[in-house]
N, C-alpha and C positions, 0 to 999 in steps of 0.2 A: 184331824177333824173330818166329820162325815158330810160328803158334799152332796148338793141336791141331786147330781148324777147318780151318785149311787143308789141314792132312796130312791130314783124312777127306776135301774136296773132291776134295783129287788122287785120292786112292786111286778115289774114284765117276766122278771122268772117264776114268780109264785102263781101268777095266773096260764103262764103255760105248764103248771102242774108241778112243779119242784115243790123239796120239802123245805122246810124252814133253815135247816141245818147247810142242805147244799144251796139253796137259793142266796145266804148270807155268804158262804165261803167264795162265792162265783162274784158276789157285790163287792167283795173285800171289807166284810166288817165283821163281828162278832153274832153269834145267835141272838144270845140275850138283847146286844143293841137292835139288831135286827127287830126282836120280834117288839119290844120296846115303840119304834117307829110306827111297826104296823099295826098297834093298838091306838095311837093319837090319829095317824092317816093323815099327819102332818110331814111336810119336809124339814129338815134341820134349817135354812132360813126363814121357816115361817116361827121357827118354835124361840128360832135367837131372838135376846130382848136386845134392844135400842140400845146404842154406848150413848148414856146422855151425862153419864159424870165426866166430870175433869181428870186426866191421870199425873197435873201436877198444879203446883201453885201457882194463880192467874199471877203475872207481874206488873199488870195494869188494872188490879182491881181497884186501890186506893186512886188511883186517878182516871178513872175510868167516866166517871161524872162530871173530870175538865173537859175530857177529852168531846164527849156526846155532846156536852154547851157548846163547845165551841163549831161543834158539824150541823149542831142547828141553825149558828146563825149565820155559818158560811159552809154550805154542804158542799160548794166544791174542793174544800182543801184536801190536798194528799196526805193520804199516810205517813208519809216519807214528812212530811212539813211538821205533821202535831210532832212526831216523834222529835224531832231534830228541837222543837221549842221546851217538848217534855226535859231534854235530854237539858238543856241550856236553864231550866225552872229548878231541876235534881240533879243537880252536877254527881256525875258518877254512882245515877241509880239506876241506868238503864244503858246498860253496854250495847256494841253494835249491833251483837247477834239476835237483838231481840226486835229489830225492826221487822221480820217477817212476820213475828208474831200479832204484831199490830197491824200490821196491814192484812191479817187472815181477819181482824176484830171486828175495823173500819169495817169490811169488807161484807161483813156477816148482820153488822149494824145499816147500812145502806141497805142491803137486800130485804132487810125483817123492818126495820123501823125509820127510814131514813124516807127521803121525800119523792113521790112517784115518778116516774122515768115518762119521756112521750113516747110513745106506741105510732109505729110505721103500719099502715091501714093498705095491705096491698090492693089493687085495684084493677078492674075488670076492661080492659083497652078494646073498643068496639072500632073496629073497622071504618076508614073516614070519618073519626069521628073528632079528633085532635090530635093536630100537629105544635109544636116547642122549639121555640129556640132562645139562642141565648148567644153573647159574643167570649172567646176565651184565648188568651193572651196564648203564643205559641212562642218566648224567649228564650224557652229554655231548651230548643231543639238545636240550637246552635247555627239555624241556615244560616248561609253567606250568599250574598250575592254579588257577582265579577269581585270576588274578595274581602263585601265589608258587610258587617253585620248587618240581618235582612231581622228587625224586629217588629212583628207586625202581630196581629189578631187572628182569628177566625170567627167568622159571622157563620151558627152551627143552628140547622135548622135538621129536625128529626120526626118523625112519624110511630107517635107514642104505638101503635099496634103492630108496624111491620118492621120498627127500625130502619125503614130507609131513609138514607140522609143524604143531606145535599151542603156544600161548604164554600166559600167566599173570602177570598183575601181581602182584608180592610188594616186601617191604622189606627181606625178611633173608633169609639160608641156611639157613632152619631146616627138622626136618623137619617141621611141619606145611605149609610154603609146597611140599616136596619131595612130601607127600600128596596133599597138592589140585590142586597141577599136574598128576602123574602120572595122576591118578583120574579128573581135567577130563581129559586127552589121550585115554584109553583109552575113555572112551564116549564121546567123540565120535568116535574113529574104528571102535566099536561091534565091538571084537575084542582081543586078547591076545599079542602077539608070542612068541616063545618067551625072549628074553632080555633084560634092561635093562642097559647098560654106563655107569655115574657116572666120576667121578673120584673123589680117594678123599674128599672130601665131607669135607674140611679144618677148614671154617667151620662147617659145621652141628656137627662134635662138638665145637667149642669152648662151645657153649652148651645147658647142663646135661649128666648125665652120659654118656660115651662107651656105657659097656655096656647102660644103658636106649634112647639111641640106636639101636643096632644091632638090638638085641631087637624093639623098633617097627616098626624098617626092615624086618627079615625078616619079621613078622609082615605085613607091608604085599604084600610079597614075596607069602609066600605065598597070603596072600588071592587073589592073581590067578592062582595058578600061574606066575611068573615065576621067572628063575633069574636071580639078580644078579651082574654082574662089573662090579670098578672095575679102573680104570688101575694102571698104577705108577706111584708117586715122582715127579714132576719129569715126567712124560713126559703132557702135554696134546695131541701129536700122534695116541697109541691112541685120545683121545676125536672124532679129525678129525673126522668128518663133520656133529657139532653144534657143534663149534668153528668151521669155514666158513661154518656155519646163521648163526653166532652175528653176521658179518659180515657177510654177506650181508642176513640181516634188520635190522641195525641200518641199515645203508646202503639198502634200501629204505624202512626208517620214515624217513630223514632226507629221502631223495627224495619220500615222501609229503605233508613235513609244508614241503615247500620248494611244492609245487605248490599245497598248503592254503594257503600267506599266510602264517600267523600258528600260531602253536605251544600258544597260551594256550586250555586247556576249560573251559567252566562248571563242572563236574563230572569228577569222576574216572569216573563211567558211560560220559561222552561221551569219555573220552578210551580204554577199555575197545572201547568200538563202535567208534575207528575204529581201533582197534588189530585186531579181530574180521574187519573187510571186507578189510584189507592182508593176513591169512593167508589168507582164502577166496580174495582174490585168485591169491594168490602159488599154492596149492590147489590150483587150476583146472587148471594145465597139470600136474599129475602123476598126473590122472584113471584113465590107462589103465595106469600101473605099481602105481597105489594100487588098481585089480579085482586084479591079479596078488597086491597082499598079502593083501585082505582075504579073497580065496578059501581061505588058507590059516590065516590067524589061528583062534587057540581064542576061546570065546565068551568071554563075560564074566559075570561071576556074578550071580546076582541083585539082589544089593544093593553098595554102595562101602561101602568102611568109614568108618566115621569119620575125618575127617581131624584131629581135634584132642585134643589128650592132657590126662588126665585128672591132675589134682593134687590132695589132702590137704592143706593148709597149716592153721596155730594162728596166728591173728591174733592181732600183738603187743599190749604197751600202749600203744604210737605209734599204734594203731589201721590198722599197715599188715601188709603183707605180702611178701616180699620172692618174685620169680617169675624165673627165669631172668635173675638178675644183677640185676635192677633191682626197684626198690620201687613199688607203688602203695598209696593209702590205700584201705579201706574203712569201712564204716556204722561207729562207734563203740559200736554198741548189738552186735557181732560182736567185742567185745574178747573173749579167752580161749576163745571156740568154734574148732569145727573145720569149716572149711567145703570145699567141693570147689571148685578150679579148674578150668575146659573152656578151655585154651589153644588157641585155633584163632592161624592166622597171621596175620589183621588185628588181631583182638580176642581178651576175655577177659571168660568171663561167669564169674558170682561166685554160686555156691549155696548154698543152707542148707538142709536141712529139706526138702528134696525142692523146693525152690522157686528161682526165678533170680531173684537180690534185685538183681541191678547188671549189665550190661554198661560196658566200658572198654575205649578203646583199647589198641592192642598197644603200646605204646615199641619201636622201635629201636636196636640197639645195645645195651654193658653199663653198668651204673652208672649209668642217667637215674632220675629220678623223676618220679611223677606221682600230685600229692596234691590230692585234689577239695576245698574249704570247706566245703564242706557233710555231710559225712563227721564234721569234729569242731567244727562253727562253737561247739553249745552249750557245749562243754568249755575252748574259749579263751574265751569268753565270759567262763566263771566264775573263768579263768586269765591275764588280759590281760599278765599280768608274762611268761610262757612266750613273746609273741609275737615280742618285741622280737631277741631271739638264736635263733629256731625253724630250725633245719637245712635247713627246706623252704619256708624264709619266700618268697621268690620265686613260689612254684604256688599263694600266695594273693590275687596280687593278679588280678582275672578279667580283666582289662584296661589299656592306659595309664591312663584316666581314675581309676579307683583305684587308681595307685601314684603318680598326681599329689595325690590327693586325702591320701594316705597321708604323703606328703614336704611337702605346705603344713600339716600338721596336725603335724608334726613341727617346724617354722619356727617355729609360732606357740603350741603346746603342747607342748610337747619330755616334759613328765613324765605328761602323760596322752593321749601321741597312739596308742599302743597300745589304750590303752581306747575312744579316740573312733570310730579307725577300724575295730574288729572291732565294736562295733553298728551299723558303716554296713554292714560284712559279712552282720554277722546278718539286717540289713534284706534282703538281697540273696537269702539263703536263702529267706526267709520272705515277703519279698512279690514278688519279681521280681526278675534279675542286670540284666534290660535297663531296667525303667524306672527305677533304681535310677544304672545306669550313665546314661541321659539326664538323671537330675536331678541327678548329678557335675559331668557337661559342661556343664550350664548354670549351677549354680554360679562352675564355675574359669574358665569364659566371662566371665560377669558381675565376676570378680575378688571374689565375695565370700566370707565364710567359709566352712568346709566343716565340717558337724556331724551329726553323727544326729538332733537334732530337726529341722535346717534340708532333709536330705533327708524326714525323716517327711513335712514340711509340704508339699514340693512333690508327692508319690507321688498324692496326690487332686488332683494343678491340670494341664490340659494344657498342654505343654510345647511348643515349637515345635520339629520334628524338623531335623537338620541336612541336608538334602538337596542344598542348591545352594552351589558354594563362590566365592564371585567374589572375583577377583584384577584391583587396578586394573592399570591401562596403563602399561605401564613407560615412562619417561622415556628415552629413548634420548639426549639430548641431554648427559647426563651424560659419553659417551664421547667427545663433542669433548674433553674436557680430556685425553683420551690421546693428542692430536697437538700437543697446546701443547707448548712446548720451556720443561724444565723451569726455576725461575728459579735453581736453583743453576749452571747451563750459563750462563745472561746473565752473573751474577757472575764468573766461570770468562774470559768473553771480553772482560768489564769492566777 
């Protein structure tokens, strides 16, 4: 078949003066074909007509009319599905081999007749003009911290024209994590974009109320001079270019943390720090488009705001307090006052009186508890019968070693192991959780009883700490007997 290379060669031999004869023999085709060509002064793909017949029998032509019903009224169904229903309607009129065919059909029918696709509207990113963020779960990177799963977020704030981004460890969607990310990004990149674009921040107003929510959030707004836009509905595409962010930085944290060895920080600092060198890194190269923003950015105000929200709570007679879904205890000498809560996004410090009587972790999530012993030790003390059924009995024990302590005292004094084990509580309050817990362990070590006088009397003797664990030498020879042939098989061939 005569390709369109050829018909350009002839055409460049005859105008450099060849004849028909050698011009054609040098093109590699015939005279006649040749001169054939250069009578139309078409190339052979212009002159081929269009393959528009079938070169064999459609085998979805009779049902070809199910099949289009049915992609109207549900256009996402797969090829792979009508098939498999065709296949189950005409038992054994449509063998396997024929599913490609149908899905070239689908395929041809969605492109030419099927229902219009949405259209990505790339867009013109002006210098300080808007910055994006958004928060995104990092579980799957597998950090450890001092050994145990470290499952946390990032609070990912990006700069739709220079890509410089800036990142914040948090635990939850809230807005104080949304505060202190934003407030962290904005001095350090020491200027004010004119816009910030969220989504519509789902998660955060499920936890405490929507309209105090929003009120904070504009206020937060304002504070900077920023003008807030969130996404629509369903459509995480308007947030693209921190949703890319969102990918791109996970997948160089994971390339980070492949070239580091090993995943596991002493500290959540250290894992902070090398979180901090992977953005400077990443940083580096958007040098010359981040002058282009910063030239334009508004200052920033003198001071950040606060990033954590202030609460009023009346501490119950449980001696707790219930804070965005979940309950903590506090001092029991705070029963019936009115204290302030400073919700920051890790933690929560606890006020009286103009004073901060407690700092407490922040809980994750809705419906956990988290109730300190030493909040209401004297109260069960004087209540030992309250302990046995207590709601929040579980956040009493400080450790294994006192809830083993708790369960042999249970074995061996079932009607006063309540009583026995909240003086060994009490002890823990009052003289130390750790040497208290090392005089546990060497008790249920030694297999002896476990008692509040027997820990009293150890708290003055030193105790041998557990530092070194030695495990004998396994016996390997025990796994010869997994190639013996067992003796129900002799009897079998007996």
């Amino acid at each position: 078949m005569l390709t369109d290379e050829q018909f350009r060669k002839l055409g460049r031999l005859r105008k450099a003066g060849h004849t028909i004869a050698i011009a054609a023999a040098k093109a590699g085709m015939d005279e006649k074909t040749a001169r054939k060509y250069l009578a139309q002064g078409k190339a052979p793909s212009e002159l081929r007509q269009a393959h528009t017949w079938r070169t064999r029998e459609d085998p979805f032509a009779e049902v070809w009319d199910e099949v289009t019903t049915e992609l109207e009224v549900n256009p996402g169904l797969e090829a792979k599905t009508l098939f498999q229903e065709l296949q189950r309607r005409y038992p054994g009129q449509f063998p396997d081999g024929q599913l490609r065919t149908l899905q070239r059909k689908v395929r041809a029918w969605r492109a030419l007749e099927g229902p219009t696709k949405e259209v990505f509207f790339p867009q013109v990113h002006v210098p300080g003009a808007l910055c994006q963020s958004d928060f995104s779960s990092c579980k799957g990177l597998g950090v450890t911290v001092a050994g145990q799963p470290f499952d946390h977020l990032l609070y990912h704030f990006v700069l739709t024209y220079s890509n410089w981004e800036s990142a914040l460890i948090c635990f939850s969607e809230s807005l104080e994590s949304l505060s202190a990310g934003l407030q962290k990004a904005l001095f350090e990149l020491g200027g004010v974009p004119a816009e910030h674009q969220t989504d519509r921040l789902g998660a955060a107003l499920k936890i405490g109320s929507p309209e105090e929510f929003q009120a904070k959030y504009q206020a937060l707004l304002d504070h900077y001079g920023l003008h807030g836009r969130k996404t629509r509905a369903y459509s995480p595409h308007e947030n693209g270019d921190v949703e890319q962010r969102h990918h791109r930085l996970k997948r160089a944290l994971e390339q980070a943390l492949l070239l580091r060895g090993y995943r596991d920080f002493d500290r959540v600092a250290d894992y902070e720090h090398f979180l901090t060198r992977l953005l400077a890194q990443l940083n580096a190269g958007r040098a010359e488009k981040l002058t282009e923003e910063r030239a334009v950015l508004k200052p920033l105000p003198a001071q950040p705001l606060h990033s954590w929200t202030r609460l009023t709570l009346k501490v119950g007679s449980s001696s707790t307090i219930r804070v965005q879904h979940n309950t903590y205890s506090v001092d029991s000498r705070l029963i019936g006052e009115a204290i302030d809560v400073h919700l920051h996004a890790e933690h929560l410090e606890i006020w009286y009186a103009q004073r901060r009587v407690d700092t407490v972790p922040r809980l994750r999530g809705q419906n956990q508890h988290q109730v300190n012993y030493r909040h209401m030790i004297d109260a069960l003390v004087r209540k030992p019968g309250a302990f046995a059924h207590y709601r929040y009995q579980a956040d009493l024990f400080p450790s294994s070693q006192f809830r083993m302590a708790y369960d042999q005292l249970c074995e061996r004094l079932p009607a006063r192991a309540s009583k026995e084990y909240l003086a060994v509580l009490h002890l823990a309050a009052k003289e130390g959780e750790s040497q208290v817990e090392t005089a546990l362990r060497f008790l249920l070590g030694q297999g002896r009883d476990v008692s509040a006088q027997a820990v009293q009397s150890l708290l003055c003797v030193s105790l041998p700490k557990v530092t070194d664990v030695e495990i004998p030498p396994v016996d390997l020879s025990v796994y010869n007997q997994l190639y013996e042939e067992p003796a129900w098989n002799h009897r079998e061939k007996s």
